[in-house]
Structure formats: structure tokens, C-alpha cells
C-alpha positions, 0 to 999 in steps of 0.5 A: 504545474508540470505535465509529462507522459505516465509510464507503466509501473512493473508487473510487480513491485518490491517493498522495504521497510522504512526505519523511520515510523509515521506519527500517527499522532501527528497534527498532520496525519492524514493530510497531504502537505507540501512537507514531502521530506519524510516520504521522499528520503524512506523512498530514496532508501528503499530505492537503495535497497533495490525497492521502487516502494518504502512501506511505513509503520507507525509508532504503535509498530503496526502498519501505516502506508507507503511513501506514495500508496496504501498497504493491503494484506491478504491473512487467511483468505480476507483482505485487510488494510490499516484503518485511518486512525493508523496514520495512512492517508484516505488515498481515493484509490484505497477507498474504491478497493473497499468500497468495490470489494465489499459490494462484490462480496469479497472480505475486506476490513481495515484492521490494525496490522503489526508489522510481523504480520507480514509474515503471515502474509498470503497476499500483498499489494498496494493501491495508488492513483497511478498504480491501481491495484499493484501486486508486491512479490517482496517486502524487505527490512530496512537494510534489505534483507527479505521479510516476505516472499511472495507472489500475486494470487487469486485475490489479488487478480480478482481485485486488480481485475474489478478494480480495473472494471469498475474504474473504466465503467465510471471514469469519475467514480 
């Protein structure tokens, strides 16, 4: 066991798309494992990128999870989330940003996201137990090129916002 200070993650963050898809057929989806491999070289080529975050597809070509956190999208006004059967794992984080937005009337649903979804994108974040709610301002291919420019909008706000009320009111939830 290792223990040392947190430090603040930016206002924002850059994501790059991973060249190595999730096997979201895998007899090891969904599961934490000490088998980190995987997840610690697509970081390390995001990082290469100028990234601080690798966002991965799976084989079907849709939208799976980053290295360390979940993926969220805003289309056309409704926040949406790849579902488990994607590949992702359940982060305990993204299961609070459902949960919280569907009881606060916000639109969200978990759906089967194509990776040119992006394009379309109106919002993007990502959610972690470190991170909470963390607006992206950018996502890259994988040699680093821009997919998605982009900036924190009002949903955005209004989730890191709730996220952020409800997680103080119930350190336990």
C-alpha cells in the first residue's frame, strides 16, 4: 500500500484516441485486474500526444472507456454513455453521474457510441473517482491529429455542479 498527496487534475483535459481497441468480448471485461498492460501503454502514447487521457474503442468500433475513466458524450442536447455490454468498466463514479442526472430530470441514457460520434459531439467528459465530473476541450486520433474541439458547456456544468452537491451531502453514497 502506497499513500501520497492527490493533486488537482487541470480545468480541463485532452483525450487521444487509442489505436489498440478493448475486447469487449474479453473473459476479462469489466473487471479490474493486476493485468494494467493494456491500459498503461495507450496512456503513455496519449501522454506522447500531449494527451493526459487515452480513450478507448472496442472491437465493434464504438466507444468503450478510457485507461482510468468512463466517456460521456452530449448529442443533441442528451448525455450519453456507452453501456457495460461495450467493454467499459462500471466506474462507481459513472454510475452516480446516472443515477443523480436521471433523478435530477437530466437526459442521459447509455447507448452504443461510434467513434465518428465524436464529431457530432457537443459536450465531452469523462468521470473517475479522482476526476469526478472532467470537461474535455479536445480529443485526438491516435497520431494526434484533432477529432473534437470543444469546450465545457452548460450541461456539462450543470452535472460537474450536482455531481459535486450530492457527493458532499453523502461522502458514502
Amino acid at each position: 500500500v502506497a499513500a501520497s498527496p492527490g493533486t488537482r487534475w487541470p480545468e480541463t483535459t485532452t483525450l487521444a484516441l487509442s489505436p489498440w481497441p478493448r475486447n469487449e468480448r474479453s473473459p476479462l471485461v469489466g473487471l479490474k485486474s493486476t493485468s494494467y498492460a493494456e491500459n498503461v501503454l495507450a496512456l503513455a502514447r496519449a501522454r506522447a500526444t500531449g494527451a493526459g487521457e487515452a480513450l478507448m474503442a472496442n472491437l465493434a468500433g464504438d466507444l468503450c472507456e478510457g485507461t482510468g475513466s468512463n466517456v460521456f458524450l452530449v448529442l443533441e442536447g442528451r448525455v450519453l454513455t456507452p453501456p457495460l455490454s461495450s467493454g467499459c468498466l462500471a466506474g462507481i463514479t459513472r454510475g452516480l453521474v446516472l443515477e443523480w442526472c436521471a433523478e435530477a430530470g437530466v437526459d442521459v441514457s447509455e447507448v452504443d457510441l461510434p467513434v465518428a460520434a465524436l464529431g457530432s459531439a457537443e459536450e465531452v467528459f469523462v468521470t473517475s473517482s479522482t476526476r469526478d465530473v472532467h470537461p474535455v476541450s479536445q480529443v485526438l486520433d491516435a497520431g494526434g491529429a484533432p477529432v473534437w474541439t470543444g469546450a465545457a458547456g452548460a450541461l456539462t456544468h450543470r452535472i460537474a455542479a450536482l455531481f459535486a452537491e450530492r457527493a458532499a451531502a453523502d461522502w458514502n453514497p
